[in-house]
N, C-alpha and C positions, 0 to 999 in steps of 0.2 A: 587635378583629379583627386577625389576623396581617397583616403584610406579603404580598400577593403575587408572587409572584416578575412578574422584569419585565428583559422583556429589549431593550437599543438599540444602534442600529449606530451609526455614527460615521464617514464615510468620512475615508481619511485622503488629502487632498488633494495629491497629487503629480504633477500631468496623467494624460492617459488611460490612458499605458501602466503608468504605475506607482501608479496607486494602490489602496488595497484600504481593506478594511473590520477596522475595530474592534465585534467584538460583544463587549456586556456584558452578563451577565445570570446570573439561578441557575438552574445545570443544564444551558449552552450546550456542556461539553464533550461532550456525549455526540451534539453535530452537528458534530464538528471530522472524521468520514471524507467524509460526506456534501459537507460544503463545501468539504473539499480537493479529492475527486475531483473537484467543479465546477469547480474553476482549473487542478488538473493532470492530473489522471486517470493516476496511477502504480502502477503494481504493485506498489511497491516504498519504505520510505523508512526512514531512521534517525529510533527516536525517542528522546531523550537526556534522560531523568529522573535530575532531583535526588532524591538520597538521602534528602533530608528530605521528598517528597513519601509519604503513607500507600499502599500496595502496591494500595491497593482504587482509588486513583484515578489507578495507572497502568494497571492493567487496566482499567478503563473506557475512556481514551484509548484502549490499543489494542485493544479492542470494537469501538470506535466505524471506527475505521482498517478492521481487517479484515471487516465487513459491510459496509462500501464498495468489497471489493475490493482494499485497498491490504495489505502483509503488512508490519508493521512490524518493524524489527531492533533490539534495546532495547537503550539502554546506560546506564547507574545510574552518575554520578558525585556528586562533594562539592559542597555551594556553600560559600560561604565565599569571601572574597576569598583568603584565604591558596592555595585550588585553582586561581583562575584564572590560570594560570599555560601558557605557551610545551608544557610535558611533556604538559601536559591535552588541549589543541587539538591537538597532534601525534599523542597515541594518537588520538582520535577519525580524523583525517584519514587513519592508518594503517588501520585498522578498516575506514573504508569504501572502501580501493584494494582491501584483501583482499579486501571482499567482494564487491566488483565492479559498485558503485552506479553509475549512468549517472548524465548531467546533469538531468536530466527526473525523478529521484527526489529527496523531499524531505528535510531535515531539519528534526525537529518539535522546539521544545525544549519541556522540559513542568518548571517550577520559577519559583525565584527570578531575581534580575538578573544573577546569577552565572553560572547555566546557560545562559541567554540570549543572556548577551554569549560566552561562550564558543562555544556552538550556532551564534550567528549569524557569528561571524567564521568558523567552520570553514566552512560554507554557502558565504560569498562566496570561499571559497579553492580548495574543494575543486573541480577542471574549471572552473574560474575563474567559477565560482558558479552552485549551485543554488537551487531554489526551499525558501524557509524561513517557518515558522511558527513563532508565537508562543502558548503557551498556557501563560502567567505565574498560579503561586499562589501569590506575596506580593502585600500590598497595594503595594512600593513597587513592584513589578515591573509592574502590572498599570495604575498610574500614572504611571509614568514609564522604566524601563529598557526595557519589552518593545515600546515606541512609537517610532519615531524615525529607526530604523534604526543607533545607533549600537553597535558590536560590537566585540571585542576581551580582548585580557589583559592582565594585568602582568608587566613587567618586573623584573631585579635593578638596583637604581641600581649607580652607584659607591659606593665606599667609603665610608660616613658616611650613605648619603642612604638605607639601606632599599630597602623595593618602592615602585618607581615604576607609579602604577596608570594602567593602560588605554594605558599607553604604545605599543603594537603593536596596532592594530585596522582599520577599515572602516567608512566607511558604507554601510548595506545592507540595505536596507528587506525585511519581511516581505512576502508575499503573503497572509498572515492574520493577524490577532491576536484569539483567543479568550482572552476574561475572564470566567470561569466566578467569580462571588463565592461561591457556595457550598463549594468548598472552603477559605477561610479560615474555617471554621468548626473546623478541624484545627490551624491555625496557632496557635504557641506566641503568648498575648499580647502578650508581649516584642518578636516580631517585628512585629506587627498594628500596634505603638503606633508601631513605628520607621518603618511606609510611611506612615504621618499625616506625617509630615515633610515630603514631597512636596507633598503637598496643601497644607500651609501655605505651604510655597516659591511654590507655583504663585496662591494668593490673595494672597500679598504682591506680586503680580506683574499681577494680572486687568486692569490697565491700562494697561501697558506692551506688551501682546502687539497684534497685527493684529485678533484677533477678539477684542475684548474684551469679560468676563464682567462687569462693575463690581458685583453682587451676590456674586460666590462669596468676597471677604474677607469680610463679615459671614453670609453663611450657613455658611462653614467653623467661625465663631467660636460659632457659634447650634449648630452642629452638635455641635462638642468639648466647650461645655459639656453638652450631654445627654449625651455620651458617657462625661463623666469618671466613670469606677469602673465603667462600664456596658459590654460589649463591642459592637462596632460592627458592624450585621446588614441585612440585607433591604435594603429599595427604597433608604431612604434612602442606604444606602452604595454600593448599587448609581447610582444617581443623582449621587453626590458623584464615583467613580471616571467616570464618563462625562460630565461636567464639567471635571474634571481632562485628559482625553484628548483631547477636543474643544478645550480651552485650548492644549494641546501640539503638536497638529495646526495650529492655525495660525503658530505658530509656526517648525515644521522645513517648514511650506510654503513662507512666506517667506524662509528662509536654512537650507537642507538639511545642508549642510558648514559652520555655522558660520565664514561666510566675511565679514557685514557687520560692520565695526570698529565703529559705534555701537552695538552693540546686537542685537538678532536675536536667534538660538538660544543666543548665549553669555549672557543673562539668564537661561537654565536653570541658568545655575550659580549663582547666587543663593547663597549660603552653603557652597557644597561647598570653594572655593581652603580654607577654613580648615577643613571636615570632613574633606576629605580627609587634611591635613596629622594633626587631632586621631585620626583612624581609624588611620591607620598610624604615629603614632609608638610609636619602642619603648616597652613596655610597657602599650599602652594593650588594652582590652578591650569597645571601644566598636562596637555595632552598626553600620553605614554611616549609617541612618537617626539614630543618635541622634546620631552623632558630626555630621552636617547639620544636625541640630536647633541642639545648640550654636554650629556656623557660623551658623545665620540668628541668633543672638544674639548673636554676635562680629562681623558684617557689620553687626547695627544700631547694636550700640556705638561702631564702627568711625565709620561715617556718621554720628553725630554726633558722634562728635571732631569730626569736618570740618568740621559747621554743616548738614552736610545733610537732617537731619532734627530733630527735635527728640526732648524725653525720652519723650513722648508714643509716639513709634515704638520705642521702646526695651521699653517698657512693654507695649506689645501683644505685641511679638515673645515677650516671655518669659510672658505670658497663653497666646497658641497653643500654644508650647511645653510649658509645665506640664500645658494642659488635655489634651493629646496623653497625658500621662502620663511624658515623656519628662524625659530630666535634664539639670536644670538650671548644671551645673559635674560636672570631673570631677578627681581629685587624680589627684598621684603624676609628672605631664608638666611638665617642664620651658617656661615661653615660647621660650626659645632654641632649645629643641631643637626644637619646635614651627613657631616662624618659620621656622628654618632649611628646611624641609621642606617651606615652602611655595614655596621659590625653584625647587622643582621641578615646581610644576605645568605645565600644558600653556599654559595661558594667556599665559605671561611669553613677554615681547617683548625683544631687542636686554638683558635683564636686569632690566627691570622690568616689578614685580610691578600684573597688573589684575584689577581688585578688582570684581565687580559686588555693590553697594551698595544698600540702600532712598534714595528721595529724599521718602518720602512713603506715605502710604495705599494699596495698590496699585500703586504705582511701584516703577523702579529703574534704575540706569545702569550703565555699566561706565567706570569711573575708573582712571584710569593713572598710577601713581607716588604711592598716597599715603603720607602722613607717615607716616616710623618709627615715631613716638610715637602717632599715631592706630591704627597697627596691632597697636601691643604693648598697648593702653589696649582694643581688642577682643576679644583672648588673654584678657588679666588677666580681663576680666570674667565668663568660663567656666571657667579653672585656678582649682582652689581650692588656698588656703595649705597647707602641711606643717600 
C-alpha cells in the first residue's frame, strides 16, 4: 500500500507574538492563500520564485494566493550561491518601492535556501519589515534554511579571500513556513541527496539540543540505508523533515541570535566553518550540501585529532555520508587555500578560529583555538591527492 500523504505542524516556539507554525506535508502549498490571509489578510504581496522551481508549481502558489484574495506580484530569480548577492536584494527592494507595496503586504519566497535568504532579508528591510513566508522546495531548504529566521547575502571579501558568505543579513523570523514535500519529486537527485546533509547534521546533534530527539541518529541511519539507490518519498521523509524542524525549533528557541558562547544555535553549524570554506574555494564545484557533507567528515576527523571522539565517530560520519549518496573527498583544492578561507568565517573571535566539533554519538561542542595540525589532519581527510 502507498504512503498516504500526511500532514504536521510544528509550532516554532518564540513567545506569543512571534511564533508561527511550520506545516509539513504533500500537497500543503495549495493552502498557503488560505493561511496567509488568516495571519495577514493583504491584498497584495510579492512572490519571489526560484528559477529552478517547474512553472506548474509556481502557478499553483499563486492560485492558491489569488482565491484567497491576495493578488500576487511574481518575480523569477537564480538560486545559486553565486546570485545571492547585495545587486539581487536591491533589484527586489527596488521593485517593490515601484510598485508601491505597503508594510502589511507580504513577501512569499517560494525555492531553495538561496531564494529564502535573499526573500527574507529583502522582507526585514524593506519599511523596516514586512510580513514573510516561507515555502522552501529543497530538502535542505525545508530542513534547515527556511526555519530560523536567519536571512541574508554574500558579500566580495578582500583581495585573496573570494565571496564572503551570508556576511550582510538579519534575523527575521517567517510568519509561515509551508513544506510541501510533494514537490521534491521535481528536484534534480543531486540536490535531494545534498539536503540529506542536514538531516545528518542535525542527528549527529539530537542530544546536544534542549528538546532532545535521542532516536533520530539511528533512525536517520535506518533511514539512508533504505534510501541508498532509492529516492527518498512519502510519510517517511515527510516525517524525517518534521523531526528535523521540530529539532531546530528548539534550538533557535533557546538562543535566537546565536548569542550563547557555549553552545546554542551555533551547534547548527556543525560542519558548515569547513563547508563553507570547501563550497567557495576557487575552483570548487561543490553543492552547499555536499560541500557540509565533507565538513561533518573534516569536523570528525578534526575531533579526534584532539582525542574527543574516537575512530568509531569517524567511521559513522562517513557511513551517513556515503549512505546520503553524497561524496566522500573532493580533488583539484588546495588545504592552504582551503584553511586560509576559513579565517573568514563568521564564527572567528579576536582571530581565532571556533570549530563546533562531535564529542560523541549525538553530541557536539564548540571549541576554540584548535591545533593547526588537528585542523589540516581534517582537510587532508576530504582533499584527495593530485
Amino acid at each position: 500500500m502507498p504512503d498516504q500523504p500526511l500532514s504536521i505542524d510544528v509550532r516554532f516556539p518564540l513567545g506569543p507574538a512571534r511564533s508561527y507554525e511550520v506545516v509539513v506535508g504533500d500537497g500543503v502549498l495549495a493552502e498557503l492563500g488560505s493561511r496567509l490571509s488568516a495571519l495577514a489578510g493583504a491584498a497584495r504581496c510579492l512572490l519571489v520564485a526560484d528559477s529552478g522551481v517547474p512553472q506548474g508549481e509556481v502557478e499553483r502558489a499563486a492560485a492558491s494566493l489569488r482565491a484567497a484574495g491576495c493578488e500576487p506580484v511574481t518575480r523569477v530569480i537564480h538560486g545559486g550561491e553565486a546570485h545571492k548577492t547585495w545587486d539581487a536584494a536591491g533589484s527586489l527592494l527596488s521593485d517593490m518601492a515601484a510598485l508601491g507595496l505597503e508594510r502589511r503586504h507580504p513577501v512569499v519566497a517560494l525555492g531553495g535556501g538561496v531564494v529564502g535568504d535573499i526573500s527574507g532579508f529583502v522582507a526585514s528591510a524593506y519599511r523596516r519589515g514586512v510580513p514573510f513566508v516561507q515555502c522552501p522546495t529543497t530538502l535542505l531548504a525545508m530542513v534547515d534554511a527556511s526555519v530560523g529566521g536567519k536571512s541574508g547575502v554574500n558579500l566580495p571579501g578582500p583581495p585573496g579571500a573570494g565571496t564572503l558568505k551570508n556576511m550582510a543579513g538579519a534575523f527575521y523570523q517567517p510568519v509561515l513556513v509551508l513544506v510541501d514535500t510533494s514537490v521534491l519529486g521535481s528536484l534534480p537527485l543531486r540536490h535531494l541527496r545534498a539536503g540529506l546533509t542536514e538531516c545528518i547534521k542535525h542527528a549527529m546533534l539530537c542530544d546536544s539540543v534542549p528538546r532532545r530527539d535521542p532516536g533520530l541518529l539511528e533512525s536517520t541511519r535506518s533511514a539512508l540505508r533504505a534510501w541508498k539507490g532509492v529516492r527518498p518519498a512519502g510519510a517517511p521523509l515527510a516525517e524525517l523533515v518534521a523531526r528535523n524542524v521540530a529539532l531546530k525549533a528548539s534550538v533557535v528557541a533557546q538562543d535566537e541570535r546565536e548569542e550563547l558562547s557555549g553552545g546554542g544555535r551555533a551547534l547548527l553549524n556543525l560542519g558548515h566553518t569547513f563547508g563553507h570554506a570547501l563550497e567557495t574555494a576557487p575552483g570548487s564545484t561543490l553543492l552547499h550540501g555536499e560541500a557540509v557533507g565533507l565538513g561533518l567528515i573534516a569536523a570528525a576527523t578534526t575531533a579526534s585529532a584532539l582525542g574527543l571522539v574516537g575512530a568509531e565517530c569517524e567511521r559513522l560520519t562517513r557511513e551517513l555520508v556515503e549512505h546520503a549518496g553524497l561524496p566522500l573527498e573532493v580533488h583539484g583544492l588546495a588545504p592552504a587555500d582551503v584553511r586560509a578561507r576559513m579565517a573568514h568565517d563568521k564564527k572567528v573571535e579576536s582571530g581565532r578560529l571556533r570549530l563546533v566539533l562531535p564529542t560523541g554519538p549525538g553530541r557536539a561542542t564548540v571549541v576554540e583555538g584548535p591545533s593547526e595540525d588537528a585542523v589540516i589532519t581534517g582537510l587532508l581527510a576530504v582533499l584527495r591527492r593530485p
